[in-house]
N, C-alpha and C positions, 0 to 999 in steps of 0.2 A: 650207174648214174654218173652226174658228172658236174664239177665245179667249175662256173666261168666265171673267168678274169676280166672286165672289158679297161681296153687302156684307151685314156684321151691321148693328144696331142702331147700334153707335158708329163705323161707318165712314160712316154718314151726315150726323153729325156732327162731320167731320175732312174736307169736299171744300174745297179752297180751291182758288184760282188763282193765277198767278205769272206771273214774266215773266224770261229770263233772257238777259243779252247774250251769257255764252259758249254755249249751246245754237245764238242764231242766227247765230255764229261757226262751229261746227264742222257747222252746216248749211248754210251757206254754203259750208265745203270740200266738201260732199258735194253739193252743184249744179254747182261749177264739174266735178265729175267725170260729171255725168247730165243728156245732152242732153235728157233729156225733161222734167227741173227746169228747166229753162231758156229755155223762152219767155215765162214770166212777167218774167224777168229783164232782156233784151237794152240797152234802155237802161245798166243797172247794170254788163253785162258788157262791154260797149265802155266804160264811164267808167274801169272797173279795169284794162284790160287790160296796162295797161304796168306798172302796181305788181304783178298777178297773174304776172307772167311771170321775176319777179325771183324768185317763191319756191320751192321745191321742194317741192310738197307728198305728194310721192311716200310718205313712212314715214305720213302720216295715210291717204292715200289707200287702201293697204295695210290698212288696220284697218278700211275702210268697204265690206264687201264690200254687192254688190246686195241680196244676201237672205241675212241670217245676222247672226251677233252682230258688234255694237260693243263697245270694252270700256267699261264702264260707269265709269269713272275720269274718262273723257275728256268726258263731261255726265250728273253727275250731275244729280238736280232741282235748282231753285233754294233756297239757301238760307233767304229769304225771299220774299213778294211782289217786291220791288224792290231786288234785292240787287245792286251794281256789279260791273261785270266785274273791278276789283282785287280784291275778295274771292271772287268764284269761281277766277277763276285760282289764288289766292292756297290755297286750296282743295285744288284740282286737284294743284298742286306739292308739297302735303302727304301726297300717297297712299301707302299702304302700298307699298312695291313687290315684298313676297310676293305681295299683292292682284295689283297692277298685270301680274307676270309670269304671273297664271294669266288673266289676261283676256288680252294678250298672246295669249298659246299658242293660247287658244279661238278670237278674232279672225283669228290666222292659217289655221288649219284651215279657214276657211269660204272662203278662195280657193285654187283649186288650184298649187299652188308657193309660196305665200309663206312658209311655214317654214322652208325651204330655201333662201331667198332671198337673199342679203348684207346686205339688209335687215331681213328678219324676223329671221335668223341674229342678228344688233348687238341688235334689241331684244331678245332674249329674254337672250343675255350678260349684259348690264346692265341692268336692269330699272329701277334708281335713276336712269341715267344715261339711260335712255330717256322715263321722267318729267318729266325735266328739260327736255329735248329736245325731246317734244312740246308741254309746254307753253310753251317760247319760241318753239316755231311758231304753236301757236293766237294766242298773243300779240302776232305778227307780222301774222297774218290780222286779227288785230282793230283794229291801227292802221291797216292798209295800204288793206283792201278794207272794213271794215266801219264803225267808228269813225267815220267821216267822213258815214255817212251814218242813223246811230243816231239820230237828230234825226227824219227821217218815218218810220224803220221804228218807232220808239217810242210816235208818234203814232198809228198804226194799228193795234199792238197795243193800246195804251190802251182805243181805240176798240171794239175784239172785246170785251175784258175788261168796260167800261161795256153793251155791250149784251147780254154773257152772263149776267151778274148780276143786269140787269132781269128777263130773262127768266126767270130760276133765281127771283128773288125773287115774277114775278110765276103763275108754270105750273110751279113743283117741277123735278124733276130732268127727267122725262118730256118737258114743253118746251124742258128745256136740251138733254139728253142726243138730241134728236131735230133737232137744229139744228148739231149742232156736225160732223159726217162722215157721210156715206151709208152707211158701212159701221158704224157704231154702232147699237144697237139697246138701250134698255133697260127690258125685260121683269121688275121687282120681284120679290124684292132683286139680279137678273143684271145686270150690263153686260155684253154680248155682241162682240166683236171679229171681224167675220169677217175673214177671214187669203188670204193667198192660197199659203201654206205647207200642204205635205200631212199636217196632225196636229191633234186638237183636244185643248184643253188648260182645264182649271178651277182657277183659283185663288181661294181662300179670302183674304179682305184682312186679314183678322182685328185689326182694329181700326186699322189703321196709315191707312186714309182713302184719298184720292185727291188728284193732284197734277192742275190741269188747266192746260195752260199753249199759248195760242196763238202761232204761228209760221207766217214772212212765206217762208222758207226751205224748209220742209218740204212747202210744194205738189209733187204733191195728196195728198200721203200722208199716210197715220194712224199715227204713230208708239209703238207702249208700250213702256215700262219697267218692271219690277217686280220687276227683281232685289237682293235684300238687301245693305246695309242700309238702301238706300235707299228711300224712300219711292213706292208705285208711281204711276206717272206717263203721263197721255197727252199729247201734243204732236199738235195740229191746226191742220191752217191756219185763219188768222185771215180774218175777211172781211173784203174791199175790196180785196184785193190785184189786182185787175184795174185799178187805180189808184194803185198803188205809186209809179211812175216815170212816173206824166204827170203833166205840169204847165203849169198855165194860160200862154198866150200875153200876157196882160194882165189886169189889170182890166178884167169884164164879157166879158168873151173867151166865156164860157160859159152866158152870160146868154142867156135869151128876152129878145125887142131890147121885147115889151110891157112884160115887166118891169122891165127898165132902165127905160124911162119913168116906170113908175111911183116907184122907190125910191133909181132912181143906178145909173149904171153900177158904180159898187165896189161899192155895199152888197148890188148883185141877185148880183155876181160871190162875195162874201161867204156868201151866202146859198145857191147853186146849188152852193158850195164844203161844203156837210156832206151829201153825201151818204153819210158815216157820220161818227158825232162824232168833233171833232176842237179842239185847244186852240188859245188864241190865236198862239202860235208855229208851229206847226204851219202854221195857216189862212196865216200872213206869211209862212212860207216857199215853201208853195205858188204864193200868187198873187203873189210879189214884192213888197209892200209893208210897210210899219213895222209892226212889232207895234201901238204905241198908233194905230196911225190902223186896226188891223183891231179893235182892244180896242175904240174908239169907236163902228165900225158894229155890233158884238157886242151890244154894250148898246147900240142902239136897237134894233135886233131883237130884241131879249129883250122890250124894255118894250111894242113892239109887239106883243106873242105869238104873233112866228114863230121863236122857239129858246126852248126850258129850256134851263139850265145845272145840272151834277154836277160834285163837286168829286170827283173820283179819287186818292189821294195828294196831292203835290203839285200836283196841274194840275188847274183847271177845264175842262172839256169841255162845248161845247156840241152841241144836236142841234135840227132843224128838230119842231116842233110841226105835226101834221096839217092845220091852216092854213099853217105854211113849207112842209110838203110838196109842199099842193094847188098855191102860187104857185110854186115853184121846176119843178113838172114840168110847167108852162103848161097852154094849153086842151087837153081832150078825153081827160085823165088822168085 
């Protein structure tokens, strides 16, 4: 079946994109519960395992049934483009907990037993006090398992963002909206949703716009939101994430051995390293070297014209130029 979008006039003039760390926080508690979330991850999930095993994440767990509602308290959209996880939490702890207790109630109905559960039974009791509660868990997920490695998940969201934007700026929506999930379709003024839920449903946006927001967590699903008063919202995985958790052996580790000859083993290694943009920090972390000795090769490869650079917020991102491409993917490409 399938969820339609319809956009006026001014809801095409209100799509922006974001990025939000508690989203990939409480996505992240919803992988560690979904083997099938979880082969993109393994690296990640052998480095956490010992910090994961400390936590209880059983009351969130509880709220994130397979197929049904989450409560919408617990991620809403982002505040901003680039809003820190202290003020989304910060956020979150603010929730009404009339709100909170009828999301709550809805959330549990969707697994069989947990409103009657000793758990679901607590949160529903105390709604303030379960607020509270969850969000010193989320907050515990985001130092323990997440935090630490907010550094390349942020650079590859970056990365999604700079090249959805090209595209929106350079093919309209129609470009964008056909690149972002398989199961998106949009057919003017419709964004289409197919669902794998037995209902189809049409919502009017009626001026409130669109939130798009890429996630490292959320593979392979297509996530919406657009319950009031929040702004409506899709969460799609981001591209590259089949490169999440590898990481270069060395300098030139990944190099065509021609190209090495030609440019240096680091700078080929540099180079063969954006196979989707990615900032100077970013690229040092990966391949284990200093930022200014990656910022160094960055800029001769720029002046060569095998990378542009875009400046994103704070960070410059670079990307391989149709001539870096040809050289970085060697002969017969």
């Amino acid at each position: 079946m399938a969820y339609h979008l319809d956009f006026a006039d001014t809801d095409l003039t209100r799509i922006r994109f974001a990025l939000s760390p508690l989203w990939e926080t409480q996505e992240a508690v919803r992988t560690l519960k979904r083997p099938a979330r979880q082969g993109r991850h393994l690296p990640w999930l052998r480095a956490i395992r010992s910090a994961y095993e400390q936590l209880d994440l059983h009351p969130l767990w509880l709220l994130m049934p397979d197929r049904g509602y989450t409560p919408t308290f617990l991620c809403p959209p982002p505040l901003g483009p680039d809003t820190p996880f202290s003020d989304e939490i910060a956020a979150l702890r603010a929730s009404d907990p009339r709100t909170a207790h009828t999301q709550l109630a809805l959330a549990l109905t969707c697994t069989p037993g947990a409103t009657d559960s000793p758990t679901g039974r607590a949160l529903l009791a105390q709604p303030a006090a379960a607020v509270r509660d969850l969000a010193d868990l989320l907050e515990a997920v985001w130092h323990r398992l997440v935090e630490p490695y907010w550094p390349r998940l942020r650079a590859l969201l970056e990365a999604d963002l700079l090249f959805h934007t090209r595209r929106l700026a350079q093919g309209g929506l129609e470009a964008l909206f056909s690149e972002l999930h398989p199961r998106l379709a949009w057919t003017p003024p419709t964004l289409t949703l197919t669902t794998r839920a037995g209902w189809e449903e049409r919502r009017p946006l009626d001026g409130q716009g669109l939130v798009l927001m890429p996630s490292l967590f959320c593979w392979p699903d297509l996530v919406s939101g657009v319950e009031a008063p929040w702004q409506p919202t899709l969460a799609y995985p981001a591209r590259g994430i089949g490169g999440l958790w590898t990481s270069e052996t060395g300098p030139g580790s990944g190099a065509p051995a021609a190209l090495a000859r030609l440019l240096g083993r680091t700078r080929a290694s540099v180079l063969c390293a954006l196979a989707e943009p990615a900032s100077t920090s970013a690229l040092a972390l990966r391949l284990g070297l200093a930022p200014s000795s990656v910022s160094e090769h960055l800029s001769a490869l720029r002046d060569a014209g095998l990378l542009v650079s875009h400046r994103y917020g704070h960070q410059v991102l670079y990307e391989r130029t149709p001539l870096g491409i040809a050289l970085a993917s060697g002969p017969g490409s």
